[in-house]
C-alpha positions as CSV (number, residue, x, y, z in Angstrom):
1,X,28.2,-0.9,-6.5
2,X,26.9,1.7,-3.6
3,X,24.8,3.4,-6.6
4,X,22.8,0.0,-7.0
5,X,22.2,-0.7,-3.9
6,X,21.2,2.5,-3.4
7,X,18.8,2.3,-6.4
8,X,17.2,-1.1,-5.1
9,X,16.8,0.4,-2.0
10,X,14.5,3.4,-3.9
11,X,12.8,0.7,-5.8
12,X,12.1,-1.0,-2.4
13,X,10.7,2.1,-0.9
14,X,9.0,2.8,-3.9
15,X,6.9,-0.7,-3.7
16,X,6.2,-0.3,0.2
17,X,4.9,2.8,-0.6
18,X,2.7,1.3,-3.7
19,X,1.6,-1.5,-1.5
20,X,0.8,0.4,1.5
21,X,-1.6,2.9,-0.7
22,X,-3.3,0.5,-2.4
23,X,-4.1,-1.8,0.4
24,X,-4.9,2.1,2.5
25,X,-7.4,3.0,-0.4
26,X,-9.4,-0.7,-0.6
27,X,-9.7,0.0,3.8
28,X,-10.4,3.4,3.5
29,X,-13.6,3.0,1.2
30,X,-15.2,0.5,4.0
31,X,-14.0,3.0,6.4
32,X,-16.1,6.1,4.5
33,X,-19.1,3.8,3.5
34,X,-19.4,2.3,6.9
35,X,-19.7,5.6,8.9
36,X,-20.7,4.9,12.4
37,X,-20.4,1.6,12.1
38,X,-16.7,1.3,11.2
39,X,-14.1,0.9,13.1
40,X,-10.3,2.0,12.7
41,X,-8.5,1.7,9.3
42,X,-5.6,-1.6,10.2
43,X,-2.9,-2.2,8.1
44,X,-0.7,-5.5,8.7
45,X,2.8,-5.1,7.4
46,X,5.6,-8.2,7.3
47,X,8.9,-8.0,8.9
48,X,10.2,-5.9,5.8
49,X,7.5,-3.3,6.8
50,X,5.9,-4.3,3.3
51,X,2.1,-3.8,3.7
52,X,0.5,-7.2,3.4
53,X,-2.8,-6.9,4.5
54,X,-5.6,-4.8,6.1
55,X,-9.2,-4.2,7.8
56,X,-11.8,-2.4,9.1
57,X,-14.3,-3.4,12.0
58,X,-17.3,-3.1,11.3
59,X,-20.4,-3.6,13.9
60,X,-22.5,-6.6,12.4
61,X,-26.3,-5.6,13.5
62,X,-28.7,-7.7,15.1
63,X,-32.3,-8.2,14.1
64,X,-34.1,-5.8,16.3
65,X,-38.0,-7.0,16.6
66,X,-38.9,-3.9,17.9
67,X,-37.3,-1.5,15.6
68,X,-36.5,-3.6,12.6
69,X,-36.3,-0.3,10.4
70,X,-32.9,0.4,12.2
71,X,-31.8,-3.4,11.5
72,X,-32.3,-2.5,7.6
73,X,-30.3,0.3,7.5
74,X,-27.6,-0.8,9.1
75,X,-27.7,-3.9,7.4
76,X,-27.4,-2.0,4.5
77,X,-24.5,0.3,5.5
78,X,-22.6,-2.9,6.3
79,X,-23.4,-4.4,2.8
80,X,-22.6,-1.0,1.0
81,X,-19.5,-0.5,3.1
82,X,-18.5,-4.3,2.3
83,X,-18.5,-4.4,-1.9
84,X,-17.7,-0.6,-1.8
85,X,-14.1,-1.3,-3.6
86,X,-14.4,-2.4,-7.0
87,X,-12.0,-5.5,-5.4
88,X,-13.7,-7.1,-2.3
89,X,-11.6,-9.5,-0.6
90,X,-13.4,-12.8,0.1
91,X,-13.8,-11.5,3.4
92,X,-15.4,-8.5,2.2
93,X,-18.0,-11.1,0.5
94,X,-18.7,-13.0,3.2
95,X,-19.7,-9.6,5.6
96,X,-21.6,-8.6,2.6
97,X,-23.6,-12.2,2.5
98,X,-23.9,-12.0,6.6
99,X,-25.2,-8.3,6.3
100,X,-28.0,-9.5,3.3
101,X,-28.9,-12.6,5.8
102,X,-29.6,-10.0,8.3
103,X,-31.7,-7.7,6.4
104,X,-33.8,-10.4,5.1
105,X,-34.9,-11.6,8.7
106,X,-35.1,-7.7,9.5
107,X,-37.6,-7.6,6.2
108,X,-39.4,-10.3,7.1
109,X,-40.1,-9.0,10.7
110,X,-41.0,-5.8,9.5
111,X,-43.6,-7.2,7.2
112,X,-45.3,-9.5,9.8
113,X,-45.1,-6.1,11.7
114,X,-47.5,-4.4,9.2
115,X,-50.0,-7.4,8.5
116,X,-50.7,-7.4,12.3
117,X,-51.3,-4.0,12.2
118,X,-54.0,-4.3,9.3
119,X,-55.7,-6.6,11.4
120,X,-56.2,-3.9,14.4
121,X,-59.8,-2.1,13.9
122,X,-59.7,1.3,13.3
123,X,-62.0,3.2,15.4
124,X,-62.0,6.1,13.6
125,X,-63.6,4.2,10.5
């Protein structure tokens, strides 16, 4: 009997471990994709100490008028960082989908940026 329990105690450990790598390698691809902008790698385990879930921070940017080539390129680290498992969560969607919203009103700006600037005369002409 002790050899069995003993055995489904290795199987236990064995599917912690399983469980705590996968979850480790979906986070840590946000984690390398988001660079700057990502936080910590958090993994949420259950009273067993089984991994159950996990996350990564990331800094959400805001549309900057003045700069909106910054917005863009963080918008688009957040959206690379997002769907960079071949698995994104719904979460992961939804950050991706926020990220997009954001670098279309960043686009947008920037555009209106560079018809005003057509308009200016150019002395030099």
């Amino acid at each position: 009997m002790l050899g069995l329990d003993s055995f489904n105690q290795s199987q236990f450990n064995s599917f912690k471990k399983r469980q705590y790598n996968k979850i480790y390698a979906h986070e840590a691809l946000h984690k390398s994709k988001g660079g700057s902008l990502a936080g910590p790698i958090v993994i949420e385990k259950d009273k067993n100490g089984v991994a159950i879930a996990g996350h990564v921070d990331i800094k959400m940017p805001s549309v900057d008028r003045v700069n909106p080539d910054k917005t863009i390129k963080d918008a688009k680290t957040v959206i690379s960082s997002a769907l960079a498992p071949s698995d994104p969560s719904n979460q992961d969607l939804k950050v991706a989908s926020q990220a997009k919203s954001v670098l279309l009103k960043a686009q947008s700006i920037k555009n209106d940026n560079n018809k005003k600037q057509g308009l200016k005369l150019n002395y030099f002409a």
